[in-house]
ZAKEVO-673623 format. One line per field, with one value per residue (C-alpha): residue number from 1; y, x, z. Coordinates in steps of 0.05 Angstrom, whole numbers, plus 5000, padded with zeros to 4 digits. Layout:
kolmar	c(NUM	...)
Y	c(Y	...)
X	c(X	...)
Z	c(Z	...)
***
This chain:
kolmar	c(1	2	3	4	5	6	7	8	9	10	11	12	13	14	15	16	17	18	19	20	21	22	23	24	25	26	27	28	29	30	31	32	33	34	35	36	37	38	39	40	41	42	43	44	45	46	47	48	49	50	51	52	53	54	55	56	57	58	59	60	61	62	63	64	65	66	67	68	69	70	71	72	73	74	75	76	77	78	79	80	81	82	83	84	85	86	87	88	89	90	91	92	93	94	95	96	97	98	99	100	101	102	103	104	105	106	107	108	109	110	111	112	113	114	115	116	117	118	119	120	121	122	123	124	125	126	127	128	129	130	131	132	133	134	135	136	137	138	139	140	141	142	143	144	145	146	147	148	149	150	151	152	153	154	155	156	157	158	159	160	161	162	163	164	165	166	167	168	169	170	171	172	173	174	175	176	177	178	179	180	181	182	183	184	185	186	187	188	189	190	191	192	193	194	195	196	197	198	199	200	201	202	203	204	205	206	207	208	209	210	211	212	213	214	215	216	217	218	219	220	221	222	223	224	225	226	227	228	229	230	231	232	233	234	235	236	237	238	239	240	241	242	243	244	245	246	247	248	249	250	251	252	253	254	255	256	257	258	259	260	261	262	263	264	265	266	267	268	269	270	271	272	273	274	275	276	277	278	279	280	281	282	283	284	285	286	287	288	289	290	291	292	293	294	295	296	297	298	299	300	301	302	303	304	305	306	307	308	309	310	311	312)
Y	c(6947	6963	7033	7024	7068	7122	7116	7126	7187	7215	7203	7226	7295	7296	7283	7337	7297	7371	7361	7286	7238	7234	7221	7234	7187	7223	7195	7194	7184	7150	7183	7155	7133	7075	7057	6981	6964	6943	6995	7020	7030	7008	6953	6962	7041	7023	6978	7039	7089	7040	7039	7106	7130	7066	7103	7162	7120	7055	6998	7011	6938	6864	6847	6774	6758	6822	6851	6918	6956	7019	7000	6979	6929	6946	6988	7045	7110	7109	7086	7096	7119	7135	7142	7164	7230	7282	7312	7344	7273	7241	7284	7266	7194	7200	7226	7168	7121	7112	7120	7091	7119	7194	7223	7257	7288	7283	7299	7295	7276	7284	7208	7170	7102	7083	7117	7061	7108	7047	7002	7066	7047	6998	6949	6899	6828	6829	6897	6869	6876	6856	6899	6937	6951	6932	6931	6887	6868	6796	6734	6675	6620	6568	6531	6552	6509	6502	6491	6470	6522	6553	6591	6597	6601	6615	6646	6702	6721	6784	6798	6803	6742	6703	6727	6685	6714	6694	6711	6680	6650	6709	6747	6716	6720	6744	6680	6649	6686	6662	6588	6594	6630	6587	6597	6655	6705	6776	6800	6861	6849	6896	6877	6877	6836	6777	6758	6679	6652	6614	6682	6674	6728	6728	6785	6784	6815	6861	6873	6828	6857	6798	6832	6785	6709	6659	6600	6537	6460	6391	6330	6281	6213	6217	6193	6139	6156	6102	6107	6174	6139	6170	6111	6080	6079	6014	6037	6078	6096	6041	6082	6083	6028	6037	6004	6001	5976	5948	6003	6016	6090	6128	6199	6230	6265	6337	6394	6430	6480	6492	6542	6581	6604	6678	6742	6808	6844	6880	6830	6862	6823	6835	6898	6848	6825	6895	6952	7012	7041	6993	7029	7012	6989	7051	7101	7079	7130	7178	7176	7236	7228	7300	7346	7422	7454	7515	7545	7531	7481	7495	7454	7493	7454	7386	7393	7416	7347	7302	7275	7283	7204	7204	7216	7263)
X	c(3790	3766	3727	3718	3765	3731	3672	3698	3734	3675	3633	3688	3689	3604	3609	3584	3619	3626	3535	3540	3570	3638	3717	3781	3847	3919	3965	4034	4068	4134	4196	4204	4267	4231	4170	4165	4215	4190	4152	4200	4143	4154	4103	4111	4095	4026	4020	4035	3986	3923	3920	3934	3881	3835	3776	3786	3818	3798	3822	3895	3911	3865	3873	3860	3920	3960	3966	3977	3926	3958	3999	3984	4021	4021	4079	4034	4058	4022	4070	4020	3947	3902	3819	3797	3743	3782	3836	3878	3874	3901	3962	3977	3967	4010	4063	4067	4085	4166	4184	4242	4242	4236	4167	4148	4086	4033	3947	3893	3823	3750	3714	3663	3695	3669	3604	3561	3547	3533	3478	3435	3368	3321	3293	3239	3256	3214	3252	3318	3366	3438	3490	3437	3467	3412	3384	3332	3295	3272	3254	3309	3269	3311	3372	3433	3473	3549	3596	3655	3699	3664	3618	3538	3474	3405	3338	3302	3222	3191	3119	3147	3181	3244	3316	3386	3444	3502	3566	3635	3692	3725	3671	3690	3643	3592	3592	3595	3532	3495	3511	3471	3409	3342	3277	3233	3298	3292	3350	3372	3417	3465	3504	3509	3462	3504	3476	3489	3503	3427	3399	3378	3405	3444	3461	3532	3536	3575	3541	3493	3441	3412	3348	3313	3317	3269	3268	3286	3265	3283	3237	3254	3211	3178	3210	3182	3126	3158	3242	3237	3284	3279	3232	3259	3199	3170	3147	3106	3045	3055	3071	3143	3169	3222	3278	3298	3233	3185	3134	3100	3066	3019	3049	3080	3139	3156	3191	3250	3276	3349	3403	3426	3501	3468	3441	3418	3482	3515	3562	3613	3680	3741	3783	3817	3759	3721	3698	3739	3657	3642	3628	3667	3653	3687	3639	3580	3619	3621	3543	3542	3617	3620	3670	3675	3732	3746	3812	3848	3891	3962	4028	4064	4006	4024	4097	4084	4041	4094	4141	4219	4221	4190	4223	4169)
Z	c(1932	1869	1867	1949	1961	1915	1949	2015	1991	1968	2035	2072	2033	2047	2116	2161	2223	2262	2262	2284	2332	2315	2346	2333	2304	2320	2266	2260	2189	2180	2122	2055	2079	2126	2088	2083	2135	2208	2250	2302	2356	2433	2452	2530	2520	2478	2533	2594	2547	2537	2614	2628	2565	2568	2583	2533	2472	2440	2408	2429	2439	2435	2507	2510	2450	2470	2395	2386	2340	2335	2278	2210	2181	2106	2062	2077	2105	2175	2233	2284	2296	2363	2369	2421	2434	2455	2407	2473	2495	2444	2438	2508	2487	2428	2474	2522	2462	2448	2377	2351	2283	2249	2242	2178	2200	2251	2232	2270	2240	2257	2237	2252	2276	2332	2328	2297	2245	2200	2258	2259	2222	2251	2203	2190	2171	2106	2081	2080	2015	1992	2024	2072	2142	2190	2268	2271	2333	2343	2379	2368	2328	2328	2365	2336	2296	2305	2237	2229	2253	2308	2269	2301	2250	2283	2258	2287	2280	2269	2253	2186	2173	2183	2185	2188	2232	2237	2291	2263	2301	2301	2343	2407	2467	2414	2382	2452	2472	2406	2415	2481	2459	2449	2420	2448	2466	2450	2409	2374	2318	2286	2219	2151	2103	2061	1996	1988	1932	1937	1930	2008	2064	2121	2169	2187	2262	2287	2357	2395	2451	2489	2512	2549	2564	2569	2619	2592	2618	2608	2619	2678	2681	2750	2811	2859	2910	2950	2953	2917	2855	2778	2756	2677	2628	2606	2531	2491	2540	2582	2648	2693	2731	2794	2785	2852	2886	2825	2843	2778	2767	2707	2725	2668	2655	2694	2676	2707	2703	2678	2701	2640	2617	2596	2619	2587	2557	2497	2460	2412	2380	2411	2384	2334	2302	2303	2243	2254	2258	2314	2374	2430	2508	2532	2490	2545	2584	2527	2495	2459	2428	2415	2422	2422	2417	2457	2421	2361	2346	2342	2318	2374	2437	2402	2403	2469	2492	2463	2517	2501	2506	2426	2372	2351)
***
């Protein structure tokens, strides 16, 4: 959109991914001929490779709808691309897909999705600005507030001041983990920061760490000394009455504790909802995300990982 594109370009040319964390995309580019016409791309064979490749790939498929991500679904020239950290890998990825459809080309490319490359400064409240990408560590300030839609608003604290997140619809169990945070849980929150148009900030998150949880309580009136029945209140400092046997009491209210729906985790959105820079789940298994590669690459060792099944 607009210069966006430029921009990327350009960053892409500077990047020095070969001296940072970085992955690999295998993609395979569709004729002239079929551009604009429907992808012909087996679903049941992305289906056989995401289990096969799950722990060296990513974002293959959005389990809980069953959408394949593989395939854009623009005019553009791609008909199909793989991530995943390991360029071998992918080509034995690529090969376990069925294509119905003539290939003009396959590439692979060094990048930096899934790295986080973007969540990598930590940040104070106070410094915030417009368009800043941010990890900010907190306490939860407030109870969060549900709109219309599904979408969860709470504050967070700092020593430096207070901050807004917010995790959309979209997000899934990270919006589902917000809605049950309360005041005094340790966050760390990863996103970018939304100018409104009131001139206040929100950060928009992309990935959730519930860090610790506080215990939370809810006030009971006292129960009967006598029949051991929740005694009703007769007013405003006026003491508890039993219901059941008249027994009137001065003891105040108690506190108990309260099971809650949340423990300490890593929330991301689903693969549908994600930023191609997210990192994924699987990458826990991968923490360096490095690669190096002992031979060089050859057209002749990918025509050679590609099954006879493809069209490739």
């Amino acid at each position: 959109k607009s210069a966006r594109g430029l921009i990327g370009a350009l960053a892409a040319i500077g990047a020095k991914l070969d001296q940072v964390r970085h992955t690999f995309e295998v993609i395979a580019y569709r004729t002239k001929d079929n551009l604009g016409t429907k992808r012909a791309v087996d679903k049941e064979s992305v289906f056989d490779m995401d289990t096969k490749y799950n722990d060296s790939t990513f974002q293959n498929l959005d389990h809980e709808n069953g959408r394949v991500l593989i395939c854009p679904h623009g005019p553009d020239p791609v008909l199909l691309g793989i991530r995943g950290f390991d360029p071998f890998t992918l080509l034995k990825a690529l090969g376990e897909v069925r294509v119905r459809e003539p290939v003009e080309r396959v590439m692979i490319f060094r990048t930096n999705q899934g790295t986080n490359a973007h969540l990598t400064r930590p940040r104070k409240i106070s410094e915030l600005e417009p368009f800043q990408s941010a990890v900010l560590t907190a306490r939860v300030d407030s109870l969060p507030r549900v709109l219309k839609g599904g979408h969860v608003i709470f504050r967070i604290r700092d020593e430096t001041g207070v901050g807004v997140c917010a995790a959309y619809a979209p997000s899934g169990p990270m919006m589902r983990a917000a809605r049950e945070l309360i005041p005094g849980d340790e966050v760390r929150a990863y996103g970018g920061v939304r100018l409104n148009r009131d001139s206040s900030l929100t950060l928009n998150l992309e990935r959730l760490d519930i860090l610790r949880i506080v215990e939370a309580f809810r006030e009971e009136n006292p129960r009967c000394p006598s029949c051991g029945t929740c005694c009703e209140s007769m007013g405003r400092d006026q003491g508890f009455r039993c219901e059941k046997c008249g027994l009137r009491t001065r003891d105040s209210k108690t506190q108990v504790r309260i099971s809650r729906d949340l423990e300490p985790s890593v929330e991301i959105p689903p693969p549908r909802s994600r930023r191609h820079l997210t990192r994924p789940q699987t990458a826990s298994q991968n923490p360096d995300l490095m690669f190096a590669r002992e031979d060089a690459f050859s057209f002749e060792r990918l025509l050679k990982a590609i099954q006879p099944a493809s069209t490739l």
